[in-house]
FIVEX-590790 format. One record per residue: x, y, z of N, C-alpha, C in turn; residue in one letter. Coordinates in steps of 0.001 Angstrom, whole numbers, plus 500000, padded with zeros to 6 digits. Layout:
XYZXYZXYZa
...
This chain:
164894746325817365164753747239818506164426746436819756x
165234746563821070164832745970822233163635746261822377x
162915745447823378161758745607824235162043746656825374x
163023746238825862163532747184827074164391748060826674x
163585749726826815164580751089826588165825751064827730x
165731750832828933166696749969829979166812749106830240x
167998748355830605168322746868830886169807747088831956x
169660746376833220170550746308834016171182744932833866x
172300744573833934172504742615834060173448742580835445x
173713742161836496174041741173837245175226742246837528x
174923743519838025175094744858838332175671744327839794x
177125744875839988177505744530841359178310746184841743x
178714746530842907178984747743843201179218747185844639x
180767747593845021181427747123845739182196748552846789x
181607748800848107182225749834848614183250749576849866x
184358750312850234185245749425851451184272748971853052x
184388747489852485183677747438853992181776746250853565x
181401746641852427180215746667852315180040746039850955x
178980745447850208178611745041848926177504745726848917x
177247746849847763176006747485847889175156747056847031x
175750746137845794174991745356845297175580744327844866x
175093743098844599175725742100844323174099741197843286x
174997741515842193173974740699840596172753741124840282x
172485742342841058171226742596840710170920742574839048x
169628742754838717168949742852837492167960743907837465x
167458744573836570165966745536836145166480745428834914x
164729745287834771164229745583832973163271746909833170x
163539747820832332162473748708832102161904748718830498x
160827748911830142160213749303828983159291750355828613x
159867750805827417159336752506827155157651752680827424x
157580754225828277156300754329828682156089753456829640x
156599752748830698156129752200831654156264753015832621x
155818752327834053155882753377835580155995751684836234x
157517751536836913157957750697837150158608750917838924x
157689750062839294157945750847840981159309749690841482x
160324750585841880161542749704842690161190749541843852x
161527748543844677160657748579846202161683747673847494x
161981748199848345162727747146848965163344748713850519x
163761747393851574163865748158852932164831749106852644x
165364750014853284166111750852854035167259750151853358x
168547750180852465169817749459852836169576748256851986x
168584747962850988168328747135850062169731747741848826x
169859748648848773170651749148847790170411749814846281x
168481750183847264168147751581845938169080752166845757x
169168753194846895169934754096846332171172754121845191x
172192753112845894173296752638845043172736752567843570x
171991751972843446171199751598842220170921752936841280x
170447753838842021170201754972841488171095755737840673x
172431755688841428173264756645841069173867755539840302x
174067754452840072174945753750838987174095754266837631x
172326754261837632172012754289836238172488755877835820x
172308756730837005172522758252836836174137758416836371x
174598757496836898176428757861836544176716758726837550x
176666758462838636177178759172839617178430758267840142x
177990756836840358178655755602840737179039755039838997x
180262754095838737180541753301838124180385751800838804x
179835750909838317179253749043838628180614748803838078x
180980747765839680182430746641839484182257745848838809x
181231745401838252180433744606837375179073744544837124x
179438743493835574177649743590834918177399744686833721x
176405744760833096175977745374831928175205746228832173x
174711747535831168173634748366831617173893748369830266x
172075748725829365171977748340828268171172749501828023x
170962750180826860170001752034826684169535751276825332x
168458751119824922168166750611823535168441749665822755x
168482748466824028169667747343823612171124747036823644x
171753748346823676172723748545823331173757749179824634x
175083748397824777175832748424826071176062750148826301x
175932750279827556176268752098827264177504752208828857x
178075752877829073178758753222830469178959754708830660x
178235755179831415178260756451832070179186756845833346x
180400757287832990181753758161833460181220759050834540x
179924759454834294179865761001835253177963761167834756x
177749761714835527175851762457835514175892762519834588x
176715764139833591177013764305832130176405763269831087x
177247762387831404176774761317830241175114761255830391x
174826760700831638173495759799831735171965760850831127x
172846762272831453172031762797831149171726763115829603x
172691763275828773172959763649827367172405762357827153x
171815761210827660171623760034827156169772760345827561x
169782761435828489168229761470828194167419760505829758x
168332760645830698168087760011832083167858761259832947x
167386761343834066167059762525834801166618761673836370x
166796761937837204166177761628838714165371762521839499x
164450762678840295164104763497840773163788763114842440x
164514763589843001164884763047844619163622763577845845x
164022762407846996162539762874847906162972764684848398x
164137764327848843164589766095848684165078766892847530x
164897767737847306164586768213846049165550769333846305x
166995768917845222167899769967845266167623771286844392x
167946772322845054167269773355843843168154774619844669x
167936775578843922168159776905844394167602777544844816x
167138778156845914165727778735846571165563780283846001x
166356780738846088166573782457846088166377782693844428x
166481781631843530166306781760842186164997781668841597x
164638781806840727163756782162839772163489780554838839x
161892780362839187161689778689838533162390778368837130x
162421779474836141163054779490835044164827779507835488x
164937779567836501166239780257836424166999778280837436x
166316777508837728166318776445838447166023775534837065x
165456775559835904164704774543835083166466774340834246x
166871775751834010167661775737832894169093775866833333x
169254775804834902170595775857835409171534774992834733x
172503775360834244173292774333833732173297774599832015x
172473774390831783172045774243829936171506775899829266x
171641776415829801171171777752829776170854778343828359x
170249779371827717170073779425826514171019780986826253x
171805780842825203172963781991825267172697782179823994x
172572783664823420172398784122822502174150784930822367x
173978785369821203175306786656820664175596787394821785x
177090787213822173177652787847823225177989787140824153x
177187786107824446177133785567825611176258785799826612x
174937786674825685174034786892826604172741785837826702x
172249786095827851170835784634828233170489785599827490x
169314784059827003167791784781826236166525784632827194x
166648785352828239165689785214829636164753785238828685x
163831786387827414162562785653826872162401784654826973x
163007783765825833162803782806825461162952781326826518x
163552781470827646163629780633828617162890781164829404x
162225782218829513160528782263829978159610781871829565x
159564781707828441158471781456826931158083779735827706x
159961779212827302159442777877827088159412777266828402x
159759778137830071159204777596830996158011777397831243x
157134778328830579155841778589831164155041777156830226x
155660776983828814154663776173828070155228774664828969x
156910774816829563156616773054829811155810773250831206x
156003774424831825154721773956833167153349773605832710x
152954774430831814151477774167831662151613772960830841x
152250772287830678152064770943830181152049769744831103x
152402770067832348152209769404833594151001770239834487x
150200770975834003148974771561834259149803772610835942x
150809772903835645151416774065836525150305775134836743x
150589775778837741149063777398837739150178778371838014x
151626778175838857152347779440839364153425779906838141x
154232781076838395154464781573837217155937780968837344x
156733781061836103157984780887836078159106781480836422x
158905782470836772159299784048837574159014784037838989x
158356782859839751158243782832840813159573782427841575x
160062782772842919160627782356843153160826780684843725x
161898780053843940162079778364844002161641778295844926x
162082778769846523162065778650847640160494778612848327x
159865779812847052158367780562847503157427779165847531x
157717777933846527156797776934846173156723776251847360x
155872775202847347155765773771848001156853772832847428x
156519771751848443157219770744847642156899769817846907x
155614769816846374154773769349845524155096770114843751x
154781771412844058155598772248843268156995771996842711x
157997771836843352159232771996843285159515770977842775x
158777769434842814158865768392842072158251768756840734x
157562769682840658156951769814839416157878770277838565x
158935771624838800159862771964838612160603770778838310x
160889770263838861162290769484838749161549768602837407x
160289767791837351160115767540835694160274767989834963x
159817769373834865159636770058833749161331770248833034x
162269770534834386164167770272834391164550769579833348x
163623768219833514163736767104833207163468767207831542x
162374767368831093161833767895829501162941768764828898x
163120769538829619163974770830829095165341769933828600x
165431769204828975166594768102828972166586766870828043x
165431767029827449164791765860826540164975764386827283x
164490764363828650164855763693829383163732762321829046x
164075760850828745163228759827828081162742758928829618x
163851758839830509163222757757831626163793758697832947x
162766758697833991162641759647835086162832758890836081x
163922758542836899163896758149837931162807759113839608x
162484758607840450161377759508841089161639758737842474x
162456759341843163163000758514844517162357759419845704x
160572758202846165160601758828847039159770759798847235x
158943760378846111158148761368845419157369761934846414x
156715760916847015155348761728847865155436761299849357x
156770761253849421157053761195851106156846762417851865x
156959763572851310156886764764852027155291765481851454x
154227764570850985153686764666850263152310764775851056x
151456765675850975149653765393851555149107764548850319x
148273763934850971147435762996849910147004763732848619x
146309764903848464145934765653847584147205765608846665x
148325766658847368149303766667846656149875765258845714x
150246763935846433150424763131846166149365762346844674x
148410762889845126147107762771843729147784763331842845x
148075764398843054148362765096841922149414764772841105x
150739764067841728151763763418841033151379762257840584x
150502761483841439149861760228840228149261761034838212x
148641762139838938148388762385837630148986762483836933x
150150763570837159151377764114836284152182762804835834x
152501761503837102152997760707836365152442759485835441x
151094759506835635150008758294834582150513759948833070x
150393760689833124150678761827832020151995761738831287x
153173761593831932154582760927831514154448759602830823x
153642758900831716153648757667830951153298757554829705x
151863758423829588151111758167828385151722758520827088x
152804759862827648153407760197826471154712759795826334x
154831758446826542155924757787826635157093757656827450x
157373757963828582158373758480829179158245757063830154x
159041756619830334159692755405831201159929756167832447x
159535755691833533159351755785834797159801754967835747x
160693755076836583161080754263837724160835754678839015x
159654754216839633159126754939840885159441754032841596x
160636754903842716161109754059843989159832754436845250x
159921753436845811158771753915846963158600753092847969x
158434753512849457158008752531850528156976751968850630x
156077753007849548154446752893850270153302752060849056x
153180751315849517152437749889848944151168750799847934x
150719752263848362149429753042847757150218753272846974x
151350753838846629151932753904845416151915752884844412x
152674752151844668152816750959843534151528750870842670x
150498750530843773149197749998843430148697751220842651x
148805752283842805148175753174842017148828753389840958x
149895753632840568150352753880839391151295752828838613x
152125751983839143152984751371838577151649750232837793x
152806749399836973152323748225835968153233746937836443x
154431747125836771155440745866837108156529746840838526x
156882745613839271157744746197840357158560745291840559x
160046745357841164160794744575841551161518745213843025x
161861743814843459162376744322844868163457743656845185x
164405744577845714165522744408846389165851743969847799x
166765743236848253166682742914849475168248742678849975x
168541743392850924170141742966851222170786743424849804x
170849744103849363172034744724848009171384743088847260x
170604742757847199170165741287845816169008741547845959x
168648741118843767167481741181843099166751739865843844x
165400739754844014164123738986844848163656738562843850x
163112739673842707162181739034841974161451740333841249x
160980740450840151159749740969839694158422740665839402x
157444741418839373155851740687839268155252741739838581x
154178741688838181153239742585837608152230742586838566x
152370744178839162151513744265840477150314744097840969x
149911743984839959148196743845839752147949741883840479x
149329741108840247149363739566840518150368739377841672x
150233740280842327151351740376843979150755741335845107x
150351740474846236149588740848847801150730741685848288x
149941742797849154150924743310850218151215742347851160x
150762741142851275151336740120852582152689739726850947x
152416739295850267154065738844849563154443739798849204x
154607741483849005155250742003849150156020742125850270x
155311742111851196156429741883852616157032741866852640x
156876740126852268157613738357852563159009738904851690x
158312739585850670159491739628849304160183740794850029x
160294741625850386161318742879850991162102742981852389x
161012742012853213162086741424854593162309740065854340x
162077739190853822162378737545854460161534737035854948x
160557737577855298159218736851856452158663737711856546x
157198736425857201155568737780857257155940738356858174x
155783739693858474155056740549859562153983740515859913x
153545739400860738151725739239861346151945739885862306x
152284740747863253152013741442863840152686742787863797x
152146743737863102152631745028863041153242745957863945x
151862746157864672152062746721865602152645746206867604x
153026746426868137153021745083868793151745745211870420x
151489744527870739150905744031871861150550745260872898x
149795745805873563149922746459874469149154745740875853x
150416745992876679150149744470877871150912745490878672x
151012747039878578151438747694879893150540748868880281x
150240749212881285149992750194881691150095751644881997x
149449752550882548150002754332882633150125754270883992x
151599754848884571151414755222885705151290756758886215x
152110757054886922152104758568887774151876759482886520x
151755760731886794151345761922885749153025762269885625x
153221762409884662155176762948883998155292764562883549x
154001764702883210154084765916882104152766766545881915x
152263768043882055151474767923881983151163769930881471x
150421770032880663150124771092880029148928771761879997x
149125773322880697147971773721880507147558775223880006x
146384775222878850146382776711878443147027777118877382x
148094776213876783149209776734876083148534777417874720x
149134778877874739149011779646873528150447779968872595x
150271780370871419151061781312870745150206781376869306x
150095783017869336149313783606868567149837783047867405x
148674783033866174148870782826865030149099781388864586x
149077780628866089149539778267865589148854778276866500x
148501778081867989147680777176868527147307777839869623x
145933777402870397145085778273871457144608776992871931x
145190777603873934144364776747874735144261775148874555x
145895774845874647146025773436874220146447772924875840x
145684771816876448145681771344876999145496769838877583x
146800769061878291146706767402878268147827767482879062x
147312766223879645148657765664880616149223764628879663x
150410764059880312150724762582879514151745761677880820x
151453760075881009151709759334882598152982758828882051x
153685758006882958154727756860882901153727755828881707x
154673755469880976154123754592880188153248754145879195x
153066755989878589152137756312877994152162756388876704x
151814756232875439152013756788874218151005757554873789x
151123758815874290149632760066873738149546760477872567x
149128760131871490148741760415870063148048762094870215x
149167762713868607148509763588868232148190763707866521x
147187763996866449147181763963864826146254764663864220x
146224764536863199145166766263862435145615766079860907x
144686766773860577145328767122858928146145767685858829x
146718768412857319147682769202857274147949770625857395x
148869771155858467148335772596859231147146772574860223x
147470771377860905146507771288862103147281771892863117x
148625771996863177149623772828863947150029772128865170x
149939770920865038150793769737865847151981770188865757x
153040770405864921154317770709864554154896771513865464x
153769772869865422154572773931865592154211774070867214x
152749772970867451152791773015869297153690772388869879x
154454771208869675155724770563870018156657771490869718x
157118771834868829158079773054869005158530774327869527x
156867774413869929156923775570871013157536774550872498x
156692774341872485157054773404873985158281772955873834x
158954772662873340160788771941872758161141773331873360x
160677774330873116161409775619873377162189776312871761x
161958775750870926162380776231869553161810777412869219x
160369777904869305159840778689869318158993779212870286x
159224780200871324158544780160872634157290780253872135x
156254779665873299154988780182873599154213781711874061x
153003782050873674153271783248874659152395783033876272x
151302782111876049150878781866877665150892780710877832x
150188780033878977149920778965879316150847778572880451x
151020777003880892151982776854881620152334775395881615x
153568774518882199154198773540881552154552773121883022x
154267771526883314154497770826884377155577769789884074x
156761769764884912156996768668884840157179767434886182x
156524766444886079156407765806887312155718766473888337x
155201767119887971154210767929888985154996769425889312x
155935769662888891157087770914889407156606772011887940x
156576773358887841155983774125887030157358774367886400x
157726774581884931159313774508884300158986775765883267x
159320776242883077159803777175881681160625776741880568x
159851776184879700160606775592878628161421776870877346x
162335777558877871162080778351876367163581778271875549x
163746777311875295164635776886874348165087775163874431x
165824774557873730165863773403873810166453772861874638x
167927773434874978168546773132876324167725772617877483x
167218774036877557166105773822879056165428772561879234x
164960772086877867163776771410877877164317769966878018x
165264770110877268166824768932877779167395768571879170x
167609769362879764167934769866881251166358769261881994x
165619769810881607164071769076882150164075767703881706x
164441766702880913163980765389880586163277765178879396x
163224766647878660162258766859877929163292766420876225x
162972765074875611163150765283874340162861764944872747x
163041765614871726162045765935870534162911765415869504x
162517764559869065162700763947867274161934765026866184x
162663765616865595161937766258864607161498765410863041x
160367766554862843159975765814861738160540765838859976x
161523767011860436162639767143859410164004766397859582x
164425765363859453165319764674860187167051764959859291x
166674766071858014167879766347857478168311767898857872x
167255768454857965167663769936858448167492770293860026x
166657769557860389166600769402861939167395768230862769x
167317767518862686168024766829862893169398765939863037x
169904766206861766171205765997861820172089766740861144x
173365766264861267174768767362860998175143765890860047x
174373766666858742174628765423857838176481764819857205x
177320766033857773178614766025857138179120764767858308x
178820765038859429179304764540860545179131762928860773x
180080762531861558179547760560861627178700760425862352x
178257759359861739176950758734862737177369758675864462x
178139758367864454178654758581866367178436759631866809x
179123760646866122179062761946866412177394762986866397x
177104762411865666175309762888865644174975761836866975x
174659760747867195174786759864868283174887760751869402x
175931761186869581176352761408870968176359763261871418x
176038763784870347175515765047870334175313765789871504x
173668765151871824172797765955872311173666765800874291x
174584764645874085174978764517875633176380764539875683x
177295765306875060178688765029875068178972765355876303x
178323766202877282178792765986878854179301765037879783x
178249763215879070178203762236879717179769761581879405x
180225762014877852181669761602877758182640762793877946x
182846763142878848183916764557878715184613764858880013x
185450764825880349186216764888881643187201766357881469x
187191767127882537187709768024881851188260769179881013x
186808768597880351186875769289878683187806768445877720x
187623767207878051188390766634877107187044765354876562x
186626765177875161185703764246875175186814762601875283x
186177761653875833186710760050876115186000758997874812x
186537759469873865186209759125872403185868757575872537x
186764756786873004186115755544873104184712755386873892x
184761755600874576183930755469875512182195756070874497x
182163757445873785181508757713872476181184756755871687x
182458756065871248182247755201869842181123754192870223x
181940753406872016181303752184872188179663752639872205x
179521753332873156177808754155872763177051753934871897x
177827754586871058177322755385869720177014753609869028x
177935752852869031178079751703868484176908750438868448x
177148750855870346175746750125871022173944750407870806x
174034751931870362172630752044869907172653751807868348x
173363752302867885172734751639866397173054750369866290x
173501749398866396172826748263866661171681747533867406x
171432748342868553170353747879868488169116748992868064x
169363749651867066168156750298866369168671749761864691x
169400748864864742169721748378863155169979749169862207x
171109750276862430171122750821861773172576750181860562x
172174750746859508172968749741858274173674750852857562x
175465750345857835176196751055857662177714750471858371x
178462750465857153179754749430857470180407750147858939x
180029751965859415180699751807860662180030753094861140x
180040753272862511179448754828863101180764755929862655x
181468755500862316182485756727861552182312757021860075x
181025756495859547180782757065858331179678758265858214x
179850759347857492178986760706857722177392759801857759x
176733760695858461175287761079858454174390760606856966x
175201761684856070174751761988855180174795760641853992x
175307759805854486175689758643853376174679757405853998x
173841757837854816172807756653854815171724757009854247x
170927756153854234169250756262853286168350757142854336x
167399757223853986166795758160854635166109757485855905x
165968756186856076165266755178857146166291755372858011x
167577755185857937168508754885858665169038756231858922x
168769757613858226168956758361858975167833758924859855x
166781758079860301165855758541860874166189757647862217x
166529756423862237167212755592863022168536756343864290x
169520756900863229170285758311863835169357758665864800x
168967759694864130168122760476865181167604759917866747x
166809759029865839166435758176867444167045757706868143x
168582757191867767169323756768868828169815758019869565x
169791759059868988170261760160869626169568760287870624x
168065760615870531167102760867871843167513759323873212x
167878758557872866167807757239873931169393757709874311x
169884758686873610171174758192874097171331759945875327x
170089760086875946169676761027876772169725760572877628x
169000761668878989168706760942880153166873761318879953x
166819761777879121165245762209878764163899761254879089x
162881761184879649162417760328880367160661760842878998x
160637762075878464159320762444877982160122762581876812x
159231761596875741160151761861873941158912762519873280x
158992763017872857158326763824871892158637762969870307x
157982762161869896158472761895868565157894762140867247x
157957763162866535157703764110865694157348762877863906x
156435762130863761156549760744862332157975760423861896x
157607759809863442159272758711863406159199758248862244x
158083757692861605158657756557860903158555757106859460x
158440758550859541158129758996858037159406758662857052x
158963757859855960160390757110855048160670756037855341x
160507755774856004160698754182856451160006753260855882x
160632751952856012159973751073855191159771750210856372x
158876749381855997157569748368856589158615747182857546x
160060746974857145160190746474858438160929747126859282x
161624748196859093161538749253859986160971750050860977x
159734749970860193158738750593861305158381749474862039x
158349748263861747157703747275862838158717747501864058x
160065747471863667160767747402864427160882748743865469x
160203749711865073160522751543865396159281751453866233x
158455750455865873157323750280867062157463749709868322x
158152748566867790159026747727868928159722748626869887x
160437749363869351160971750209870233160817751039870937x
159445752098870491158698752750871508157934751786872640x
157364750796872202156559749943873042157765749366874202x
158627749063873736159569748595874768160070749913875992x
160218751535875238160177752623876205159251752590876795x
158274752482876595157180752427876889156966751548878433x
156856750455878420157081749667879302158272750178879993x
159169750939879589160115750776881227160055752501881565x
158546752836881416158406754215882147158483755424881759x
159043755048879921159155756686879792157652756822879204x
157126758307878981156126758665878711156581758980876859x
155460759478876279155966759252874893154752759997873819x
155458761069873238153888762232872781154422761479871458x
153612760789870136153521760331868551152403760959867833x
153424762081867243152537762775866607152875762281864996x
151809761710864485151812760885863203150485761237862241x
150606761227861202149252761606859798149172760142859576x
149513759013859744149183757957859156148227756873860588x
146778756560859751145855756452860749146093755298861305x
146398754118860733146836752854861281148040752955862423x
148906753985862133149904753944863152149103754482864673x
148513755816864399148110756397865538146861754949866008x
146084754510865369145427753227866455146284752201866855x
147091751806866423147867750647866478148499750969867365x
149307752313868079150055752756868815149955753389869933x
148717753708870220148486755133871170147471754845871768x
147585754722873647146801754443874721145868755806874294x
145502757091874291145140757552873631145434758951872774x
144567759530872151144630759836871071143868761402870812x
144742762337870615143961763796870870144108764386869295x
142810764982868671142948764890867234142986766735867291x
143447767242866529143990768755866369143350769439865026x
142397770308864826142535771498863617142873772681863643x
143469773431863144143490774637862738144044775470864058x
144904774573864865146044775002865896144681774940867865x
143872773889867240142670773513868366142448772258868725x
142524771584870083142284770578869817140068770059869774x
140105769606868736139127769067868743138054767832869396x
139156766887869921138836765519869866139607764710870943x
139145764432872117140558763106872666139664762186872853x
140208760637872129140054759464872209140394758007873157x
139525757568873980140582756543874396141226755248873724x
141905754859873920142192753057872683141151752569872365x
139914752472873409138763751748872645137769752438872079x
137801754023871755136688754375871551137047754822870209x
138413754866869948138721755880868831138818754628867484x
138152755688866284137864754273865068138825755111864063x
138985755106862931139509756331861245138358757223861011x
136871756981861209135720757516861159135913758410862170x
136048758063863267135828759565864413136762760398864412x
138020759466864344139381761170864303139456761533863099x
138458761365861915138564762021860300137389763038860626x
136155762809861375135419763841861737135540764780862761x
136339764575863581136994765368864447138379766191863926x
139263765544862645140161766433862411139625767187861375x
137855767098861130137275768148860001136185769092860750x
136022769279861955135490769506862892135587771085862795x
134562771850863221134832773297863400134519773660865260x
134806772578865980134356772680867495135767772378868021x
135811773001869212136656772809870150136627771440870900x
137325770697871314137428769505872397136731770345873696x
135905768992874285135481769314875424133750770054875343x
C-alpha cells in the first residue's frame, strides 16, 4: 500500500498562449490537511481542476492508491471519492439544504419516486456530524457562507468523498466563522479524510495544515513541514524575494478638502456619519462585522440612497443618488464583491476595463476598439494582471487578478475620490504589496482615497487616518500616530458614539 493516497508526477497543462503548469509535483497522505500555497497565477487553480477532472494534464502521472488513474470528466474524480469545495460556493439558493447535498445522486425509490424521508433522515445525521444547528429543510440561499460550506461537506460525505479539496475556505470568512472550519477541518482529518487546503493566508496554514507546498509561475518550489518554514521563507518561496517593506513609505502629504460628508443617515445601517477626506489622503474605515461600512459607501455610491444628511464635493453640495451621478461627480467605488458586483464575468478583461467610460472611446456612437484594447492593455500591465490577453473572459482569471480588473477599471476613470471597498481581499502577499504601491502612488498625485478594510495591519500600514465604525456609528477617529490594534479593537467594541 502507498504512503501517499495522492500522488501528482511532473504534471504539465498547456493552454494557447500560456503554460499553466509545467512539472509540477504533490504528495498527499491519508488523513492529512495539506495547505497548497502560492501567488495569484501560480497555477492552483489549473491544478485543481486537473485532480477534479475538469482539465486533462499534457503530461505526467496522477497516482490514487499508488496506482495510475486518469479522470475524462468530474464524473470520474468523483466516483473515485474526490470532491472540492470552492471560495464561492456553487449551490442552488431557492432549494432546500437536502435538496443541494443530494443534487445529482438523488435517492429514487419504485416509480421513480425521491425518498425525500430518507434524504432528510440522512441530511440531518451528516450535518450533525459536522456539529450543524440549522435544519435540512432550510432553504440554501437563507444560510451564510460559513454554512453553505458546511453544506457543501456534508455534499461531499454523501458522496463517500476520501480527499477534499478546500479552495480558499475562509476568504469570505469572519474569524469566528473561520474557527469554526478549523474545527470541522482538524474533524475530517481525524477521521481520516485527506485534505488539500489552498490558501493565501499564512493563519491558515499555521493553524491547521501539517506539510505545504508552493507554487510559483505554473512550477513546483518546494515542500516543508510547516511547523520548520518562516513566513519571511514563505515569501521568498511564493514571490522570488523578501518583501521588507510591505507597506510602502508615506513621504506625502493632505492637501485641499475633496469630499466631504455630513449627517449622513439611512434608517436601519447608519446614523449621523460624518468626515471629510483631502487631496492625498487615504481615510481608513473599519469595524467588525456589520459595523455597516459596506452599506455607508453604498449609500453614498448612490446604490442605495440615503435618507438625510448631505454630500460635498470640492466644496460644491452634490446629490449622489445612483452610481452614474456619483461617476459624473468624480466619485468612484470598488466593491467588495468583485464577482457579482463588479464584473461581467462572461465578458473580456478589456471590456470590463473600459466599462465604466466607454464615452472616452466612442465617436458617434461608434466605440474606437483599438484605441479600448490599447487602454485596456496599458492598465493591466501595469496592475500585473496575468493572463495570455485582455480578450480573454473575466471569468477565467483567479480571483487576485480579478480583483486587479476591477481596479484597473476605477483608474481607467476620470474619478479623482476612490472609494476602495478590501481591495486586497484574496489576494496574495505579493499582490497586495504591489495594490499598496498603487494606492500610495494615487495617492501622491492627488487623488483622495476612502480603504475600507477588516485586516488591522493593512488599515495602520495604510491610512493617514483612521475612523473605526459599530453597529452603523462611528465610534472612533484616529490619527497615523495615535492609532495602535488595541484602540481601534476597543473602539470597534465600543457602545459610544465618536466625539
Amino acid at each position: 500500500m502507498s504512503e501517499h493516497i495522492l500522488e501528482l508526477r511532473n504534471i504539465t497543462k498547456i493552454f494557447p498562449g500560456v503554460k499553466a503548469l509545467d512539472n509540477v509535483r504533490f504528495q498527499l497522505k491519508k488523513g492529512e490537511v495539506h495547505a497548497l500555497m502560492g501567488e495569484n497565477g501560480a497555477g492552483k487553480s489549473t491544478f485543481i481542476k486537473i485532480i477534479t477532472g475538469v482539465h486533462q494534464p499534457d503530461g505526467g502521472d496522477m497516482l490514487l492508491d499508488g496506482k495510475p488513474v486518469f479522470f475524462s470528466s468530474p464524473n470520474d474524480a468523483q466516483a473515485a471519492g474526490i470532491a472540492a469545495i470552492y471560495q464561492h460556493v456553487t449551490c442552488y439558493p431557492d432549494l432546500s439544504v437536502t435538496e443541494n447535498i443530494f443534487m445529482g445522486h438523488e435517492r429514487i425509490g419504485g416509480f421513480g419516486r425521491l425518498k425525500w424521508n430518507e434524504m432528510h433522515a440522512e441530511a440531518k445525521t451528516l450535518l450533525e456530524r459536522l456539529d450543524a444547528t440549522f435544519s435540512p429543510k432550510a432553504l440554501m440561499g437563507s444560510l451564510s457562507v460559513a454554512q453553505q460550506q458546511i453544506v457543501e461537506i456534508a455534499k461531499a460525505f454523501s458522496q463517500n468523498a476520501r480527499i477534499i479539496i478546500m479552495d480558499e475556505p475562509t476568504a469570505a470568512l469572519t474569524k469566528r466563522e473561520s474557527e469554526d472550519l478549523y474545527r470541522v477541518t482538524e474533524q475530517l482529518r481525524d477521521e481520516g479524510v485527506s485534505i488539500i487546503f489552498i490558501s493565501h493566508r499564512f493563519e491558515d496554514m499555521y493553524r491547521v495544515a501539517s506539510r505545504v507546498t508552493v507554487f510559483r509561475d505554473a512550477q513546483y518550489i518546494g515542500s516543508w513541514n510547516v511547523k520548520d518554514i518562516s513566513p519571511k521563507d514563505m515569501i521568498i518561496a511564493m514571490v522570488g524575494r523578501e518583501i521588507t517593506q510591505l507597506f510602502p513609505e508615506k513621504n506625502h502629504s493632505a492637501g485641499k478638502e475633496l469630499f466631504r460628508v455630513e449627517n449622513l443617515g439611512k434608517a436601519g445601517y447608519f446614523a449621523d456619519i460624518s468626515f471629510t477626506l483631502r487631496e492625498g489622503e487615504v481615510l481608513g474605515f473599519t469595524g467588525l462585522v456589520g459595523a455597516g461600512r459596506s452599506e455607508l459607501f453604498q449609500s453614498i455610491f448612490g446604490i442605495m440612497p440615503y435618507d438625510r444628511g448631505r454630500i460635498f464635493v470640492e466644496g460644491r453640495e452634490v446629490s449622489l443618488r445612483s452610481p452614474g451621478q456619483s461617476m459624473r461627480e468624480g466619485v468612484a467605488y470598488l466593491p467588495e464583491d468583485r464577482q457579482k458586483q463588479g464584473l461581467v464575468l462572461t465578458w473580456s478583461i478589456g471590456r470590463n476595463i473600459s466599462l465604466p467610460s466607454l464615452k472616452d472611446y466612442s465617436r458617434r456612437g461608434w466605440i474606437r476598439e483599438k484605441e479600448e484594447i490599447r487602454r485596456s492593455h496599458s492598465l493591466s500591465e501595469r496592475l500585473t494582471v496575468k493572463a495570455p490577453s485582455v480578450h480573454d473572459p473575466a471569468g477565467s482569471l483567479s480571483g487576485g487578478n480579478q480583483q486587479k480588473v476591477v481596479m484597473a477599471k476605477l483608474l481607467n476613470t476620470n474619478a479623482r475620490i476612490l472609494i476602495l471597498d478590501e481591495p486586497t481581499k484574496g489576494v496574495d502577499i505579493g499582490a497586495k504589496s504591489a495594490m499598496y504601491g498603487i494606492i500610495d502612488d494615487l495617492a501622491k498625485k492627488g487623488y483622495g482615497i476612502i480603504l475600507i478594510a477588516s485586516e488591522m495591519p493593512e488599515v495602520l500600514g495604510m491610512c493617514d487616518r483612521i475612523i473605526v465604525m459599530k453597529g452603523g456609528r462611528m465610534t472612533a477617529e484616529f490619527g497615523r500616530d495615535d492609532a495602535s490594534q488595541e484602540a481601534i479593537l476597543e473602539a470597534a467594541m465600543a457602545n459610544r458614539p465618536a466625539g
